[in-house]
PyMOL Python script that loads the backbone (N, CA, C, O; Angstrom):
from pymol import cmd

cmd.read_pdbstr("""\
ATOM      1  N   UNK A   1       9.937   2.688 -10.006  1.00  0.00           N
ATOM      2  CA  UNK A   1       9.641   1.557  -9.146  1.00  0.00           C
ATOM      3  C   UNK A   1       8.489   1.902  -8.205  1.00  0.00           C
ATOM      4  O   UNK A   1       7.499   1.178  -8.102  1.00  0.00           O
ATOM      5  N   UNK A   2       8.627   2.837  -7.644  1.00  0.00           N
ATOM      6  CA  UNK A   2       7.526   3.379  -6.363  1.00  0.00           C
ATOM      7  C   UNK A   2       6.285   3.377  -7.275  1.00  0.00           C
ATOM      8  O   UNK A   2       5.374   2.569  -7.092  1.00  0.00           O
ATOM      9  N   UNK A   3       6.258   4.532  -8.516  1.00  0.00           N
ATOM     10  CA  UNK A   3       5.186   4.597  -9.061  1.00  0.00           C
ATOM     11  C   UNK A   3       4.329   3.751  -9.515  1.00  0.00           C
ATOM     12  O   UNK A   3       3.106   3.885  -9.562  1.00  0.00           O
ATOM     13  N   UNK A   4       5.297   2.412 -10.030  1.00  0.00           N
ATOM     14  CA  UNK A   4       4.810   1.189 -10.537  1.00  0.00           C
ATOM     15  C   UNK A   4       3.702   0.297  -9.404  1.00  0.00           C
ATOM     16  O   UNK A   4       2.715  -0.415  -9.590  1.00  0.00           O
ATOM     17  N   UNK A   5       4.551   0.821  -8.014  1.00  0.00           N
ATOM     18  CA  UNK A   5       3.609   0.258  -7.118  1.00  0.00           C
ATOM     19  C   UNK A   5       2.551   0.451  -6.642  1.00  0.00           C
ATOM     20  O   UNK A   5       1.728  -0.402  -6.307  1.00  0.00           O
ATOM     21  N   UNK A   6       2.424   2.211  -6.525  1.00  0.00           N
ATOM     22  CA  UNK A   6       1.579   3.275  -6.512  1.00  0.00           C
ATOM     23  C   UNK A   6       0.376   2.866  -7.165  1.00  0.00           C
ATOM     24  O   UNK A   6      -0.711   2.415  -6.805  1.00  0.00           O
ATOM     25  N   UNK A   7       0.949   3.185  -8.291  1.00  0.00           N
ATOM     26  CA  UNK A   7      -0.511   2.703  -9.490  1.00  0.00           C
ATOM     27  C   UNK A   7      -1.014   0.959  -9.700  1.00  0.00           C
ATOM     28  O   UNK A   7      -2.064   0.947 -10.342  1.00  0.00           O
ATOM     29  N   UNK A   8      -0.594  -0.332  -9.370  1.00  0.00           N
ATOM     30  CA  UNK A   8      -1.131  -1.450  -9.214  1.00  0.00           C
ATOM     31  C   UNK A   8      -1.522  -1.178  -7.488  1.00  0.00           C
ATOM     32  O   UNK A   8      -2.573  -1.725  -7.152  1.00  0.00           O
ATOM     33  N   UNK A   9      -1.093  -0.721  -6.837  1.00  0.00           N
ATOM     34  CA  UNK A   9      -1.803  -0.401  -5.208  1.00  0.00           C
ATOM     35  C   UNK A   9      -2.894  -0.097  -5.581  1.00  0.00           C
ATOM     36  O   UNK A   9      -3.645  -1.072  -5.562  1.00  0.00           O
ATOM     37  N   UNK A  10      -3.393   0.874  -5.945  1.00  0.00           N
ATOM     38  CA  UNK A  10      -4.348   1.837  -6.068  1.00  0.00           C
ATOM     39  C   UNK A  10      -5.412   1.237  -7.343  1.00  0.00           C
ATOM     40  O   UNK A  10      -6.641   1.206  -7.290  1.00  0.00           O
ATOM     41  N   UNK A  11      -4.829   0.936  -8.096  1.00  0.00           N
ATOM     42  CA  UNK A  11      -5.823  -0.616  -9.146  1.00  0.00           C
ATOM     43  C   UNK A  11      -6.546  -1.434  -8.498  1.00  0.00           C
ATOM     44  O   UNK A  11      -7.683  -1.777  -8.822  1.00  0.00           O
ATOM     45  N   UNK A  12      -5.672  -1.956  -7.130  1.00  0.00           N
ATOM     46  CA  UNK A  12      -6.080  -3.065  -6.520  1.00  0.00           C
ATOM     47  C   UNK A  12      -7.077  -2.895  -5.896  1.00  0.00           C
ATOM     48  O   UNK A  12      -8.090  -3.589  -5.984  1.00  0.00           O
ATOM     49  N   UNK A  13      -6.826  -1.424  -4.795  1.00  0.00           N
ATOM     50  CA  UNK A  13      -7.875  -1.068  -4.223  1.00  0.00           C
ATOM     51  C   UNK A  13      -9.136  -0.574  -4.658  1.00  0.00           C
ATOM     52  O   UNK A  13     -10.138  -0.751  -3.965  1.00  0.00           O
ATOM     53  N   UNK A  14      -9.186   0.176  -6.008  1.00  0.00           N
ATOM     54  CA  UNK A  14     -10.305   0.807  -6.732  1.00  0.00           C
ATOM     55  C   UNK A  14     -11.131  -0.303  -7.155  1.00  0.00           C
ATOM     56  O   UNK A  14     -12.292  -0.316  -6.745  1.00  0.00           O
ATOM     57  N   UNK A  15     -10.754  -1.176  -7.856  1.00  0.00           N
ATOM     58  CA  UNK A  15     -11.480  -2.327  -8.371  1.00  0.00           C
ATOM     59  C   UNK A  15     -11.852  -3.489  -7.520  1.00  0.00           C
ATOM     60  O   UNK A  15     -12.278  -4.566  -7.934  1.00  0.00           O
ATOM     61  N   UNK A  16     -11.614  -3.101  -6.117  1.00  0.00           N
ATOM     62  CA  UNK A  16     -12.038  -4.600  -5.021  1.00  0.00           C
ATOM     63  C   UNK A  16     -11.381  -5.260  -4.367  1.00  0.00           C
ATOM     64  O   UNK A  16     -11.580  -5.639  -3.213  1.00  0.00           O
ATOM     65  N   UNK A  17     -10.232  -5.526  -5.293  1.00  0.00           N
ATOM     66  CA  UNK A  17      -8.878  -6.638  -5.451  1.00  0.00           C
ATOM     67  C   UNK A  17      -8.392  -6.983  -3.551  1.00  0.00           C
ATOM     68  O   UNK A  17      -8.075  -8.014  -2.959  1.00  0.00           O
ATOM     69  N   UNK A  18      -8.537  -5.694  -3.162  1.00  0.00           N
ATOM     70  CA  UNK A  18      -8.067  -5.231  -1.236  1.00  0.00           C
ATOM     71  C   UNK A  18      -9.037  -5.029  -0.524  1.00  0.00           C
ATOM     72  O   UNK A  18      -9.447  -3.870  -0.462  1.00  0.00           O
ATOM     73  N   UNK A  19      -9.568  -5.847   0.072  1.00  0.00           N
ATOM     74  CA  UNK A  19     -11.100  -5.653   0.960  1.00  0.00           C
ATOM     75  C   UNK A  19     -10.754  -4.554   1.825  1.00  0.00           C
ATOM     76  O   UNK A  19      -9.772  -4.662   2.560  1.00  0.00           O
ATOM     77  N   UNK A  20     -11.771  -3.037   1.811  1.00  0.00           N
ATOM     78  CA  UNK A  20     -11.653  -2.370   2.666  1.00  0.00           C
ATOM     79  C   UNK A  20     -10.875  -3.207   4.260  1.00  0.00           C
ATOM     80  O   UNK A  20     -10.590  -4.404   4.261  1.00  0.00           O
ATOM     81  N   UNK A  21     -10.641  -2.254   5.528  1.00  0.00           N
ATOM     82  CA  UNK A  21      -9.769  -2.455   6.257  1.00  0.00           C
ATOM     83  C   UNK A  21      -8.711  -3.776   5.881  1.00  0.00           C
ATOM     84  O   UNK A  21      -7.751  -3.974   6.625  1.00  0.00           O
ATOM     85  N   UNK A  22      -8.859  -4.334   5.128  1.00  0.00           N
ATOM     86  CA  UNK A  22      -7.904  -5.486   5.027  1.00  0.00           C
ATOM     87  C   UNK A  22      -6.092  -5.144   5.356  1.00  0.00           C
ATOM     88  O   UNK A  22      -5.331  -4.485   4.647  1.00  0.00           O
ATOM     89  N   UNK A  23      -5.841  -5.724   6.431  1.00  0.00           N
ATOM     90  CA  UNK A  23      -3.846  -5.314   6.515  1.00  0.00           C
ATOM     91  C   UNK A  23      -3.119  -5.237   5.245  1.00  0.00           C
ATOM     92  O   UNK A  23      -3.259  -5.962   4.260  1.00  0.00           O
ATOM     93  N   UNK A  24      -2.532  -4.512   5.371  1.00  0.00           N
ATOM     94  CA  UNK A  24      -1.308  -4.611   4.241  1.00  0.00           C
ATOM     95  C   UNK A  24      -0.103  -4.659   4.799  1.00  0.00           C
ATOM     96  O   UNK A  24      -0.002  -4.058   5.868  1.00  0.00           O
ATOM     97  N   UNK A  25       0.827  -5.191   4.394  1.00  0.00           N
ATOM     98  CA  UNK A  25       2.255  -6.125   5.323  1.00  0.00           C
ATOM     99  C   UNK A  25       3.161  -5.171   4.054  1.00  0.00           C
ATOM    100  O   UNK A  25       3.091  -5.292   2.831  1.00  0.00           O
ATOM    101  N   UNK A  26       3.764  -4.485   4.647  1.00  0.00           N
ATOM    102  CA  UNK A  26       4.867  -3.566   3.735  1.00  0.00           C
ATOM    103  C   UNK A  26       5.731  -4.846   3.153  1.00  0.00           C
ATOM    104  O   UNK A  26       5.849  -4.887   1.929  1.00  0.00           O
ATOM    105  N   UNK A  27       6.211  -5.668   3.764  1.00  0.00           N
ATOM    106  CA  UNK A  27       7.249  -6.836   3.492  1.00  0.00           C
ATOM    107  C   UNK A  27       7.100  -7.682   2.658  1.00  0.00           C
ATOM    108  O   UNK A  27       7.928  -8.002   1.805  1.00  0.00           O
ATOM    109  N   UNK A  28       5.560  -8.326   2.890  1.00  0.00           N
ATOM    110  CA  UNK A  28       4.711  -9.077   1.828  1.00  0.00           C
ATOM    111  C   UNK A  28       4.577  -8.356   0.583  1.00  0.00           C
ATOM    112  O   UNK A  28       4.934  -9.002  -0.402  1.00  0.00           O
ATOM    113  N   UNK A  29       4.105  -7.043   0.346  1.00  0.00           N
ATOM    114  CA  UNK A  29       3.798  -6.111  -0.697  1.00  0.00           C
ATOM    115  C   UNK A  29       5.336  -5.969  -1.320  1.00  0.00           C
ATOM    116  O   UNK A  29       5.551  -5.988  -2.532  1.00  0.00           O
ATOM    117  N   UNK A  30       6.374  -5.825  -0.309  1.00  0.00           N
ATOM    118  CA  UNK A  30       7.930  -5.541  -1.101  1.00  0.00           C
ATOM    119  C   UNK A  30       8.228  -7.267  -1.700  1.00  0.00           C
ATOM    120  O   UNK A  30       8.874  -7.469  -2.729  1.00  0.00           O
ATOM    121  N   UNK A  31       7.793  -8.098  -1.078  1.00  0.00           N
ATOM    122  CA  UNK A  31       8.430  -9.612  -1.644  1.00  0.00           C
ATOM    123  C   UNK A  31       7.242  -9.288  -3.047  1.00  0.00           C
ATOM    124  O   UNK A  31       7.534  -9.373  -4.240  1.00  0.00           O
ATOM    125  N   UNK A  32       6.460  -9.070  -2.716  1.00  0.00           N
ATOM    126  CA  UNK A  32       5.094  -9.576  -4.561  1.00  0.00           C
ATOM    127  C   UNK A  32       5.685  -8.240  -5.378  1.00  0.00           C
ATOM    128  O   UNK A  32       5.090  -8.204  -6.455  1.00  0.00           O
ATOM    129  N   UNK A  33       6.376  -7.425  -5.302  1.00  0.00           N
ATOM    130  CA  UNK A  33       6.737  -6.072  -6.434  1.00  0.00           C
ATOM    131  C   UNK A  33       8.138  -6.626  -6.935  1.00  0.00           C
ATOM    132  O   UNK A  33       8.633  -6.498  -8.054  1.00  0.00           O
ATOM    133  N   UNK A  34       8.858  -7.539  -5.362  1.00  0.00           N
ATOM    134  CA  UNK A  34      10.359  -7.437  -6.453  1.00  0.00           C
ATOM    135  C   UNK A  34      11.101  -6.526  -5.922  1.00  0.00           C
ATOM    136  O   UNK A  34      12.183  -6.492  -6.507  1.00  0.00           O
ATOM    137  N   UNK A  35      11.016  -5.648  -4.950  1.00  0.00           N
ATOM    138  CA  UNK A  35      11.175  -4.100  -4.599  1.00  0.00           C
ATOM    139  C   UNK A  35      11.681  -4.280  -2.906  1.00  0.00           C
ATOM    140  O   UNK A  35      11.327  -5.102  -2.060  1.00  0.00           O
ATOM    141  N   UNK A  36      12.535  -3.278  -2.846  1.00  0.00           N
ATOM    142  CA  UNK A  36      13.018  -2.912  -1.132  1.00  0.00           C
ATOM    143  C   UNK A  36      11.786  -2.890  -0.390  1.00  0.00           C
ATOM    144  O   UNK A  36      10.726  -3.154  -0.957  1.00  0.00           O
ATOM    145  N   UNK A  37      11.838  -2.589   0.866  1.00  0.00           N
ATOM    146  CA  UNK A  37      10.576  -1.759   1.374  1.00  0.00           C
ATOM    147  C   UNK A  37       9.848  -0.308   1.478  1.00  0.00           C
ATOM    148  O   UNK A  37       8.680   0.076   1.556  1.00  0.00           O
ATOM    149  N   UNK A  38      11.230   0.350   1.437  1.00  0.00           N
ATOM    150  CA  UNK A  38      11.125   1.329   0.864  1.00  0.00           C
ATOM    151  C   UNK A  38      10.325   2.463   0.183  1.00  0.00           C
ATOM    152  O   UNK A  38       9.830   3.540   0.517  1.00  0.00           O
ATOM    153  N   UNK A  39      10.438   1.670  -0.982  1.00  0.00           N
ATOM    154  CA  UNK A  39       9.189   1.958  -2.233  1.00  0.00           C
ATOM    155  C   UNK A  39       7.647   1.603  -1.749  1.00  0.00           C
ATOM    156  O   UNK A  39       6.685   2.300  -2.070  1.00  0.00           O
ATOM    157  N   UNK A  40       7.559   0.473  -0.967  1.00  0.00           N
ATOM    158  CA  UNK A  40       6.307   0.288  -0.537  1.00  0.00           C
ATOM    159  C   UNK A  40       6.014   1.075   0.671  1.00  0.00           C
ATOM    160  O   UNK A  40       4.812   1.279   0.842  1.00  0.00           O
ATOM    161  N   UNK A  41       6.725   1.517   1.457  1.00  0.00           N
ATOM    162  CA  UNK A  41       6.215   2.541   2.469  1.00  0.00           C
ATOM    163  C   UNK A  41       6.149   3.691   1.815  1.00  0.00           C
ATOM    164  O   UNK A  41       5.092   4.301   1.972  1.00  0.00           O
ATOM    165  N   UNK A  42       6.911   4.157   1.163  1.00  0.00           N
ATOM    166  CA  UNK A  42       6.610   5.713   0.005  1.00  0.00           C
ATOM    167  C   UNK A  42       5.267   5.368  -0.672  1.00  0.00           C
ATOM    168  O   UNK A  42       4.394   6.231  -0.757  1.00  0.00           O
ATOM    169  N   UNK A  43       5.108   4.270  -1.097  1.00  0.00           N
ATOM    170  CA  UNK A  43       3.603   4.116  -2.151  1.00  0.00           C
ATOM    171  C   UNK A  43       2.261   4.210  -0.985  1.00  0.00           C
ATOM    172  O   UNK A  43       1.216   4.827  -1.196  1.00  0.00           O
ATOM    173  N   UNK A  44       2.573   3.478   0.203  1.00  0.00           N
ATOM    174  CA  UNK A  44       1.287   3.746   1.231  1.00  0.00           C
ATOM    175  C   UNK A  44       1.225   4.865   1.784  1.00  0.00           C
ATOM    176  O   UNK A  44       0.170   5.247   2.290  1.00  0.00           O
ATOM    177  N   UNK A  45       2.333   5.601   1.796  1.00  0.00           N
ATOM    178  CA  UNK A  45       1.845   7.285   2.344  1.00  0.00           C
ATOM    179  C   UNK A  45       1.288   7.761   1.473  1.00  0.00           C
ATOM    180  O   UNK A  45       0.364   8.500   1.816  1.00  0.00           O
ATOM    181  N   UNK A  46       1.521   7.613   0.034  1.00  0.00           N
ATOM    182  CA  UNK A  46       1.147   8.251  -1.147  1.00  0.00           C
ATOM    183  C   UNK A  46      -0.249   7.990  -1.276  1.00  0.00           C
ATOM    184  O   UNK A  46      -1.089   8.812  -1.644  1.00  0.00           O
ATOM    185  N   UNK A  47      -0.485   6.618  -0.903  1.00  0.00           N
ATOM    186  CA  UNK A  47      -1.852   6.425  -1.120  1.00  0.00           C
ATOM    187  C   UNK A  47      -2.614   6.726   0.244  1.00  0.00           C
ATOM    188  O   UNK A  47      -3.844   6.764   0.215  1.00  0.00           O
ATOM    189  N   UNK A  48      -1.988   6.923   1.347  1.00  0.00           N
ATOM    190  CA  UNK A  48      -3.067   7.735   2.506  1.00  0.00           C
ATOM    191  C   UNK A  48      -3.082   9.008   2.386  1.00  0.00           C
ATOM    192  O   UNK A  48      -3.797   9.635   3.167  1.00  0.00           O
ATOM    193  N   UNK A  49      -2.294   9.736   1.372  1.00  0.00           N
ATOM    194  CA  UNK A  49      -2.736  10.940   1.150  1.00  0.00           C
ATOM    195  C   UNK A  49      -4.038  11.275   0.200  1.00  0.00           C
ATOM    196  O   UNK A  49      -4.840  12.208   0.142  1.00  0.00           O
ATOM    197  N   UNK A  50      -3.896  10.383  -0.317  1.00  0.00           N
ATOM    198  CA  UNK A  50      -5.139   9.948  -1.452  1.00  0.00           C
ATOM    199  C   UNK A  50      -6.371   9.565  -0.979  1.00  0.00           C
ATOM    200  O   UNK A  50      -7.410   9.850  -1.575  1.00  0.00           O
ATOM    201  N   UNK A  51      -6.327   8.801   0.279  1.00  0.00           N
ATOM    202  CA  UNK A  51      -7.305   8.795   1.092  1.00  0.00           C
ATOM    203  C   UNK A  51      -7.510   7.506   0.830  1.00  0.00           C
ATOM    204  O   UNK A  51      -8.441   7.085   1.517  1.00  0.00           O
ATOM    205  N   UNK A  52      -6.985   6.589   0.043  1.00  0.00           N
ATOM    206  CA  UNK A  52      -7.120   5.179  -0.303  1.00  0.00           C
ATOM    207  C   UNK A  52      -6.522   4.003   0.906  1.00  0.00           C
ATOM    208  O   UNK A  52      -6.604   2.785   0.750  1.00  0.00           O
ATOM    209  N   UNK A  53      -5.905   4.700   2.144  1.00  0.00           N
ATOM    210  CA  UNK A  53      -5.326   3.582   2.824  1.00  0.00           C
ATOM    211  C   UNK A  53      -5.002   4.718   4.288  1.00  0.00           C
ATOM    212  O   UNK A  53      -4.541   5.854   4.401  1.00  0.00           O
ATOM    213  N   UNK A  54      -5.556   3.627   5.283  1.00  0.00           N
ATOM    214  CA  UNK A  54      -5.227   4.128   6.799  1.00  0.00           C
ATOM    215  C   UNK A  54      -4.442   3.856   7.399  1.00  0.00           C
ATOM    216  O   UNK A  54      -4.113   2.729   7.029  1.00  0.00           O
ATOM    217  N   UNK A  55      -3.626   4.276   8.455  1.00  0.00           N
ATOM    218  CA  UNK A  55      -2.238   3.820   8.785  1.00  0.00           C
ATOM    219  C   UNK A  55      -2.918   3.875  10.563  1.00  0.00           C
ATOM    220  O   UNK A  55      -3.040   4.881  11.262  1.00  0.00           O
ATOM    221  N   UNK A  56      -3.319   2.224  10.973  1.00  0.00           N
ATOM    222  CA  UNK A  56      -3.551   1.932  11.847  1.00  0.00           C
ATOM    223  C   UNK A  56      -3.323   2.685  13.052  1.00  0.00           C
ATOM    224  O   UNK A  56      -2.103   2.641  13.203  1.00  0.00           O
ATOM    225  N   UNK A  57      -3.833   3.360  14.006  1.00  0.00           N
ATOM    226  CA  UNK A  57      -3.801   4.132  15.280  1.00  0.00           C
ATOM    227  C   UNK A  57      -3.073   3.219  16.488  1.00  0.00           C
ATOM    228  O   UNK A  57      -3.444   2.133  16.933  1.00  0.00           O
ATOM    229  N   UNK A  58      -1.999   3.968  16.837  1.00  0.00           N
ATOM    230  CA  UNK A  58      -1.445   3.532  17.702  1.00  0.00           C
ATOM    231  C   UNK A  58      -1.983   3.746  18.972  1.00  0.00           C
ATOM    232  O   UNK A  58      -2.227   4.863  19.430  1.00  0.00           O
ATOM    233  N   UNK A  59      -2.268   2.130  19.845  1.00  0.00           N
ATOM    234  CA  UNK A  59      -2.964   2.331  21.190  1.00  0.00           C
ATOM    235  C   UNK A  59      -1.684   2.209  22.326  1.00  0.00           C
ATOM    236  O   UNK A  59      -1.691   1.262  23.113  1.00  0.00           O
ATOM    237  N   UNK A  60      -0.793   3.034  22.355  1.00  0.00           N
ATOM    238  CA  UNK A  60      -0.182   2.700  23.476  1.00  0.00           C
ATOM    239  C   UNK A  60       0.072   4.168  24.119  1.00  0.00           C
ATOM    240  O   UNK A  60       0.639   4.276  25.207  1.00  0.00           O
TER     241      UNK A  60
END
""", "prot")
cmd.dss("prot")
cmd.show_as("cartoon", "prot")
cmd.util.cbc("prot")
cmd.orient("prot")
């Protein structure tokens, strides 16, 4: 499941599909997979290790 998301994440982003900085909504991404949230927070660490996705800086 994670991987499945992993690899169409990372499709999406390589080919355009995700406009650089564009948000990604863990909730929205878990309602379009079908999937907990879970899997989609495991797939965006996976992919900021990859260097494919930033995990917004907290200003407080």
């Amino acid at each position: 499941m994670q991987a499945r998301v992993i690899a169409e994440m990372r499709r999406r982003i390589i080919k355009g599909d995700i406009e650089p900085g564009a948000p990604l909504s863990e909730l929205a991404l878990a309602e379009e997979f079908g999937v907990s949230r879970t899997p989609v927070r495991e797939a965006l660490k996976q992919l900021q290790t990859e260097g494919l996705v930033e995990q917004p800086s907290s200003s407080r």
